[in-house]
C-alpha positions in Angstrom: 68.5 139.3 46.8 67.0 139.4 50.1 68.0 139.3 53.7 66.5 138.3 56.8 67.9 136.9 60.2 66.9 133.4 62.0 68.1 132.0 65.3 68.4 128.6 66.1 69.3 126.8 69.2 72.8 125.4 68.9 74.7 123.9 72.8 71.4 125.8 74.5 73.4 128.8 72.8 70.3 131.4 71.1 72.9 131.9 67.7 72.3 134.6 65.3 72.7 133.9 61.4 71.7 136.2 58.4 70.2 134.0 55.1 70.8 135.6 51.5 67.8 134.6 49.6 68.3 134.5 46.1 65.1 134.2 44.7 66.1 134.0 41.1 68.9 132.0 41.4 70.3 129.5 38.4 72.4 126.7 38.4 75.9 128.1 39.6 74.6 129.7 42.5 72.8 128.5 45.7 69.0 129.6 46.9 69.6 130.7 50.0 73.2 131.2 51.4 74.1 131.7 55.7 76.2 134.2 57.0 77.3 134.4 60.7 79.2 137.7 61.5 79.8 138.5 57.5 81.5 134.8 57.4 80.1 132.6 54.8 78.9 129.3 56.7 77.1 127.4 54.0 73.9 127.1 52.0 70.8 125.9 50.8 69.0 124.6 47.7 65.5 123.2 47.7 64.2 120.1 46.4 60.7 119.4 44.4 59.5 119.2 47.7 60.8 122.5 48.9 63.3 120.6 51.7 66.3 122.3 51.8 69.5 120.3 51.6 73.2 121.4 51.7 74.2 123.2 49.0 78.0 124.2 50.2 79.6 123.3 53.2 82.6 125.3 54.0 82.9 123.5 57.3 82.6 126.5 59.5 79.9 125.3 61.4 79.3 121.9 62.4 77.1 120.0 59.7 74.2 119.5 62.4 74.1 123.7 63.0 73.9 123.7 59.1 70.3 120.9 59.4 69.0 123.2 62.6 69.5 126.7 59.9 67.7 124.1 57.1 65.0 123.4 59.3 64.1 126.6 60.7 63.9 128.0 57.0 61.8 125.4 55.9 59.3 126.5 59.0 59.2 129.7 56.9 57.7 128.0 53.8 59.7 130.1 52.1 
C-alpha cells in the first residue's frame, strides 16, 4: 500500500485528503481508498479506461467532493 496527499477545491475551501493506493488490490477490496483526518470518506476503482468511479460511499462527504478527489487522481495517471 501506498500513501500520498491531494487537495481539491471544495466551497473555495483548499481541503486536505490522504489516498490509500492499493496497487495489488483484488475483488473484495477497493484501488484506492480517501481518508480525511484518519476518517474513511470513500473510494475508488478504475475502469478499462482507468476512470475512477465510486467504489464505497460512506456518505461522509458530499458525493460531488467524492468526483472532485476522482478527478484529481485521474490527473495523476495513476
Amino acid at each position: 500500500m501506498e500513501k500520498f496527499e491531494i487537495s481539491v477545491t471544495v466551497d473555495n475551501e483548499n481541503q486536505h485528503f490522504e489516498v490509500r493506493d492499493y496497487m495489488h488490490h483484488e475483488g473484495e477490496q477497493c484501488k484506492y481508498e480517501i481518508f480525511k483526518d484518519e476518517q474513511f470518506i470513500g473510494s475508488f476503482e478504475p475502469d478499462n479506461h482507468k476512470i475512477l468511479h465510486i467504489c464505497k460511499n460512506p456518505g461522509v462527504v458530499p458525493e460531488d467532493t467524492l468526483h472532485l478527489i476522482a478527478e484529481q487522481l485521474e490527473g495523476y495517471n495513476i
